[in-house]
N, C-alpha and C positions, 0 to 999 in steps of 0.2 A: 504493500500500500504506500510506503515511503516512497521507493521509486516511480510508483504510478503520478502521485501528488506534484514531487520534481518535474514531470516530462508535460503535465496538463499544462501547470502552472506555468512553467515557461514556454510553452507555446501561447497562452495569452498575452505572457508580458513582454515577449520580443519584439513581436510586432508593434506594437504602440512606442515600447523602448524605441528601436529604430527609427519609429518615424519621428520622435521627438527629436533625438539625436540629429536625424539628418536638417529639421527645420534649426535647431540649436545652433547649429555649424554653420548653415547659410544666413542665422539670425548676425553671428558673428562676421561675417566675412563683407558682407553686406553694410555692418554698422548699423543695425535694428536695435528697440530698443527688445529684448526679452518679457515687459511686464506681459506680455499674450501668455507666458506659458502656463505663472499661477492662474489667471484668470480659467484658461482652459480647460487645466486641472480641476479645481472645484468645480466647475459647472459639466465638467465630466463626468467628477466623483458621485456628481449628486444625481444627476441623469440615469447613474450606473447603478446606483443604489434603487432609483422607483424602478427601472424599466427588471432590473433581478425581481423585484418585493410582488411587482404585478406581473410576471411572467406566467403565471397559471393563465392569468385573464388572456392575457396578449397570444398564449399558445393556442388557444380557442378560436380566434380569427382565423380569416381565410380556410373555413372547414377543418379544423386543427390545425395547422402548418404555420401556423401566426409565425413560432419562434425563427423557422427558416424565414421566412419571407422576411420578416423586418433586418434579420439580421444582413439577409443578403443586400437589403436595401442598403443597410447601413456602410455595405463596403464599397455598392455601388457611386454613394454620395464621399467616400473616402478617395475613391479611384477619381472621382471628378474634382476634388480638391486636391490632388497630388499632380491630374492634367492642367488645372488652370496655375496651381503655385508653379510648377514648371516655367508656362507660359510666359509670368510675368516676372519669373527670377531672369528670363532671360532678357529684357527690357527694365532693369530694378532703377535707372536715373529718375525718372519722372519721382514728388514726393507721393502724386495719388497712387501710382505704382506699388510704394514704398508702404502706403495706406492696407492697398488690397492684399500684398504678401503678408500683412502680420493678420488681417482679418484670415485668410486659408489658415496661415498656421493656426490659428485659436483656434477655427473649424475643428483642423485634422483634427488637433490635439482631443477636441471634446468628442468628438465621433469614436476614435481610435478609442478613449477611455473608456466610453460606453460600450461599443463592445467587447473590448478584452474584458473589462473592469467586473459588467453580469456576469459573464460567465465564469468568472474565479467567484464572486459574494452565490453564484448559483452552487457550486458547485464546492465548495465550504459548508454553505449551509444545509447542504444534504447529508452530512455529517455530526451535524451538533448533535444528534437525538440517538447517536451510536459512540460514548466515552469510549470505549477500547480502541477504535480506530480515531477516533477524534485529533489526539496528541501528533498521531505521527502524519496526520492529514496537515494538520498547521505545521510541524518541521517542513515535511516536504514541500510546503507551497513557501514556505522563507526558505527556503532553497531553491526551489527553481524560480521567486519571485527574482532572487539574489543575482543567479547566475542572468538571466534576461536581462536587470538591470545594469549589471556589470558590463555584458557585448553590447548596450547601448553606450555607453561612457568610454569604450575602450573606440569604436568606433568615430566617438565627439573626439575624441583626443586626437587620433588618427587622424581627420580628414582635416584639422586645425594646425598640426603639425607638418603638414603637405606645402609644397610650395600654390600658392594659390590658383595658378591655374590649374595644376594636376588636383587638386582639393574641390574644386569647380565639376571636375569635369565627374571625378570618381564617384561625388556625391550625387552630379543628373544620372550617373548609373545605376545608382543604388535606388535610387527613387524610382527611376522606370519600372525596373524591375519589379519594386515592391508594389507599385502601381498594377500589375500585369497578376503579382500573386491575391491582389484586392478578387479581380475579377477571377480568377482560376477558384477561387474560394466560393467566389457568388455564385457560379455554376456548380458547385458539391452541394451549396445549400436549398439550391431550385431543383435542381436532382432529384434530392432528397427529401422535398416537398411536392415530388410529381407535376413541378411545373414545366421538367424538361426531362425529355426522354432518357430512361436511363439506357446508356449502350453499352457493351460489351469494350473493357480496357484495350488499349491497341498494343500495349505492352506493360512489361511488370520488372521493376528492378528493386524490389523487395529485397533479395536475394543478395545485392549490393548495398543496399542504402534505405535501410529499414525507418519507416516513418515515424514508430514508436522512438527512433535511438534520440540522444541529444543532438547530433547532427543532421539528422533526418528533421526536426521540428528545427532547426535551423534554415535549412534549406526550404523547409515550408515556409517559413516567415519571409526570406527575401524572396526568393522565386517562385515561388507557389507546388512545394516541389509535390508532387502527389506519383505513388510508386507504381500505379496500374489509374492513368488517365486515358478518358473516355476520347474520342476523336471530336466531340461536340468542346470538349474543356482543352484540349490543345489551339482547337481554331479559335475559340475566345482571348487565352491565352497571346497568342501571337496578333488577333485582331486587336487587343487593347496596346499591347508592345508599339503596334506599324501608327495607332492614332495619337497615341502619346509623345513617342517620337517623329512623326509629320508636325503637329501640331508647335512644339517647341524648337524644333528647328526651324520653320517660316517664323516665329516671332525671333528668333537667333538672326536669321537673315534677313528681316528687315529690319532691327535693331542697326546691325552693321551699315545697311543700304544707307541708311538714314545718320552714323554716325560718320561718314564718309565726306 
């Protein structure tokens, strides 16, 4: 149960970790000021705490399948604030520019809390009402809360200690990417709520890179890494990739056009 608790928990916390990390880095590099992130935090915390408390309620919409659907909403609106932050980090002169990047980041920040944030207070508190496993439910989740925390901070450091255009560029990578496993997620959770067809995996590399390992929830969080994905979740996958990258490369290039 110990190691179960580690591997949940830090699949919730990395992905939000890194997204903070990568807006943190660009907050820095940029010259922003950082008050978005407490702001975002608490109005995440507190978001994360009703939508966990009313989750019975919310499971009940849409013919049961509430909890898929909103959640995949929720990545949906995360993927479209990681395309537009893109967008206008690549244009950051303007001060309304400068306006609109710190409003995304507080976005991301409160989105991303909300749902990592339910699904740890969900999944804790299915435990209160069994003591014997209780104890090592909470070690295990301040252990894997730990380690998620830690690869985001280790990451802040990294892309800050970069020379800045290499730091630039490593972090619109890590963003795409993460952008791309928003969506490769949201089709697991439509899947899984019979809003899209489930089809037979196109391959499996279980075998190598087991989803349960630490690495394995690693590579879910940046890249959306799934060991047996369906051909419906590759072509989304690569679809959000080609519009996130079109999309912030024409503001790249006319940024230049325009600073010429």
């Amino acid at each position: 149960m110990l190691l179960n608790a580690v591997i949940i928990i830090l699949r919730e916390v990395i992905e939000a970790s890194l997204i903070i990390s990568l807006f943190l880095a660009f907050s820095q590099i940029f010259n922003n000021s950082r008050v978005w992130l407490l702001t975002g935090l608490f109005l995440g915390v507190i978001s994360a705490a009703i939508y966990a408390v009313n989750i019975g309620v919310v499971s009940q919409w849409f013919d049961g399948v509430g909890q898929e659907v909103i959640n995949a909403g929720i990545q949906i609106i995360i993927y479209l604030v990681l395309l537009t932050f893109l967008i206008i980090a690549m244009r950051p002169d303007s001060p309304l520019n400068k306006s609109l990047l710190t409003a995304m980041m507080m976005i991301g920040v409160i989105f991303a809390t909300v749902r990592e944030g339910s699904e740890i207070i969900i999944y804790i508190h299915g435990f209160v009402t069994v003591p014997e496993l209780f104890q090592s439910v909470l070690l295990g989740s301040a252990i894997g809360a730990g380690i998620g925390i830690s690869i985001g901070v280790c990451i802040y450091y990294i892309l800050l200690n970069m020379p800045i255009n290499i730091s630039i560029r490593a972090g619109y990578v890590l963003t795409v990417l993460l952008a791309g496993s928003m969506i490769s997620q949201t089709v697991q959770q439509l899947t899984q709520a019979d809003w899209v067809i489930s089809q037979y995996p196109i391959w499996d590399t279980s075998t190598w890179i087991s989803e349960h390992s630490i690495s394995g929830q690693l590579l879910y969080a940046v890249i959306g890494y799934e060991a047996t994905p369906t051909a419906v979740q590759v072509m989304a996958y690569l679809s959000a990739l080609f519009i996130i990258i079109l999309f912030s490369g024409y503001s790249w290039n006319h940024n230049q056009r325009l600073n010429k």
